[in-house]
DRENLUM-222475 format. One record per residue: chain; x, y, z of N, C-alpha, C in turn; residue in three letters. Coordinates in steps of 0.2 Angstrom, whole numbers. Each point is the difference from the previous one (the first is absolute). Example, Ala and Ser with C-alpha at 12.3 -4.5 7.8 and 13.67 -1.06 7.14 Angstrom:
2
REC ch n.east n.north  n.up ca.east ca.north ca.up c.east c.north  c.up  aa
REC  A     66     -28    39      -4        6     0      4       6     0 Ala
REC  A     -2       5    -4       4        6     1     -4       5     3 Ser
//
This chain:
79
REC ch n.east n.north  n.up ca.east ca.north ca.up c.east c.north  c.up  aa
REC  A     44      36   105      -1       -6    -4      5      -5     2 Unk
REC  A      5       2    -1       8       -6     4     -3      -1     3 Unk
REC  A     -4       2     7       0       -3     6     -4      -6     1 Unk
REC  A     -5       3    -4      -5       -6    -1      1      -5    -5 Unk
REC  A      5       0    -6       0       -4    -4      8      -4     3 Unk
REC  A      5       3     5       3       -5     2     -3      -5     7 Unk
REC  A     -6       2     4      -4       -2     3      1       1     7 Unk
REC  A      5       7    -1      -1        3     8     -6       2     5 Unk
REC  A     -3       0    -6      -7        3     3     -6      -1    -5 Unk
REC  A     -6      -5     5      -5       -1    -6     -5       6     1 Unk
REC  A      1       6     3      -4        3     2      2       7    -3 Unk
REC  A      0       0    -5       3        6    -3     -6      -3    -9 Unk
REC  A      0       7    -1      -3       -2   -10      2       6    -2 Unk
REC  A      2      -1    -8       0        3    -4     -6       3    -4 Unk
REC  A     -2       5     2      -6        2    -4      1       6    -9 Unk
REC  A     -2      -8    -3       2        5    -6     -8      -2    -5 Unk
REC  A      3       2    -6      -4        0    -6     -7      -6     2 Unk
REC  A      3      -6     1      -3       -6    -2     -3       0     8 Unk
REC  A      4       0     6      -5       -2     6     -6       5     1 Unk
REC  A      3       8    -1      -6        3    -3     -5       1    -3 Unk
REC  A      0      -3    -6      -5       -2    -4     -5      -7     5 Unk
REC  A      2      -5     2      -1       -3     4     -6       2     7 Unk
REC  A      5       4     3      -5        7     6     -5       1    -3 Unk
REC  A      1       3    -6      -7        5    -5     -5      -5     0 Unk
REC  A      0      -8    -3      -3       -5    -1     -3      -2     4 Unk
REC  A      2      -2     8      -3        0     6     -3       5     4 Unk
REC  A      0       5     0      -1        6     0      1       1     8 Unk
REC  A      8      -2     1       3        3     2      3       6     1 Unk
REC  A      0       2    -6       3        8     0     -6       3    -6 Unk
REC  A     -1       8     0      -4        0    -6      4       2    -6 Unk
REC  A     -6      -2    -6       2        0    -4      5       4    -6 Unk
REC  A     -2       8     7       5        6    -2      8       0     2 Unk
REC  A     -2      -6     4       8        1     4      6      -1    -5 Unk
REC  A      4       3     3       7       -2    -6      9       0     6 Unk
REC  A      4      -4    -3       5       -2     1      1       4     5 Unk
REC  A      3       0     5       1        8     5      6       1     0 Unk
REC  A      1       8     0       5        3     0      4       3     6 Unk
REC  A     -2      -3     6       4        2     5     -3      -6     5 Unk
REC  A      6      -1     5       0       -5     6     -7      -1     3 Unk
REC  A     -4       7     3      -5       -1     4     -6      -5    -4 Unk
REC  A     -1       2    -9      -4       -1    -4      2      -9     0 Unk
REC  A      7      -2    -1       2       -7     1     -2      -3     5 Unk
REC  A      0       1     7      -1       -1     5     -8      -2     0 Unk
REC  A     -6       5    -2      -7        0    -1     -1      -7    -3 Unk
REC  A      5       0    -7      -5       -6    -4      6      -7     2 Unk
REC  A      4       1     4       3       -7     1     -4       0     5 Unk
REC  A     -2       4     7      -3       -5     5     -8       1    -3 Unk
REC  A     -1      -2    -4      -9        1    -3      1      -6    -1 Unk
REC  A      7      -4    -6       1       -5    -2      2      -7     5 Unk
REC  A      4       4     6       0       -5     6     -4      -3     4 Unk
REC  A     -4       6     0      -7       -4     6     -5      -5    -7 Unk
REC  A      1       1    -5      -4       -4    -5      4      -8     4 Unk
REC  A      6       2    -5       3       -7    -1      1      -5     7 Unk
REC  A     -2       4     7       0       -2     8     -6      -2    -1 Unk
REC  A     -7       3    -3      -7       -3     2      1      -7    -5 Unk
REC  A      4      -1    -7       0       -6     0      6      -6     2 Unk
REC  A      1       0     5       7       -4     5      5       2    -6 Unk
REC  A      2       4    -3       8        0    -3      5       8     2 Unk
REC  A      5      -3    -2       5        8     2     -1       4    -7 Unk
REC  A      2       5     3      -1        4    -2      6      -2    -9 Unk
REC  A      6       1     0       3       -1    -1     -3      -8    -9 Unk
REC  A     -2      -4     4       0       -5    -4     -8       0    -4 Unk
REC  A     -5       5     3      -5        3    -3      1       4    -6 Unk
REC  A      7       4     2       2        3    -7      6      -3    -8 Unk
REC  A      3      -5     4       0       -3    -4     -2      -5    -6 Unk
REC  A     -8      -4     6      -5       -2    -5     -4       6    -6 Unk
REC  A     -1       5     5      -3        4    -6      5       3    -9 Unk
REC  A      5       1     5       5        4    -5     -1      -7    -6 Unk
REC  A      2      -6     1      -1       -4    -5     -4      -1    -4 Unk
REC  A     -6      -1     3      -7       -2    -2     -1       7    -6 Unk
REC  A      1       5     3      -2        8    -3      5      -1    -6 Unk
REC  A      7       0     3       2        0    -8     -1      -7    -2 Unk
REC  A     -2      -3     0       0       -7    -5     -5       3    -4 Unk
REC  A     -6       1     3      -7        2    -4      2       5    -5 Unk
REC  A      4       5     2       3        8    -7      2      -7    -3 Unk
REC  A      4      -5     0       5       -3    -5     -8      -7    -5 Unk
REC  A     -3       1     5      -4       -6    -5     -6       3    -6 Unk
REC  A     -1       7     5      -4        8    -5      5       4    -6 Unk
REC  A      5      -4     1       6        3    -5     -1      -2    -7 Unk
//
């Protein structure tokens, strides 16, 4: 997450709670999937989230930051 939030690299994401939910919504990932617990599982749903964020011209990196907002803004306005 430093990396990509000091801007070393737009091509990394943090796959958490909310870009998750996100994935399940596009149906990117199915709706069973859950947060992963090891590297190889991380590596599945970040490059599932990269080749998205590539079919629509953005990095990868700044794909997860528009999500990460929008996701949590919406928990905050359902609050």
């Amino acid at each position: 997450m430093m990396l990509r939030n000091l801007g070393i690299s737009l091509d990394l994401a943090v796959i958490d709670r909310y870009v998750l939910r996100f994935m399940q919504s596009v149906r990117l990932v199915g709706a069973e999937t859950r947060l992963p617990t090891s590297f190889p599982e991380y590596e599945r749903i970040e490059n599932r989230l990269a080749e998205y964020a590539r079919s629509l011209g953005y990095s990868l990196g700044c794909m997860d930051w528009a999500i990460w907002a929008t996701m949590k803004a919406a928990d905050e306005v359902a609050a």
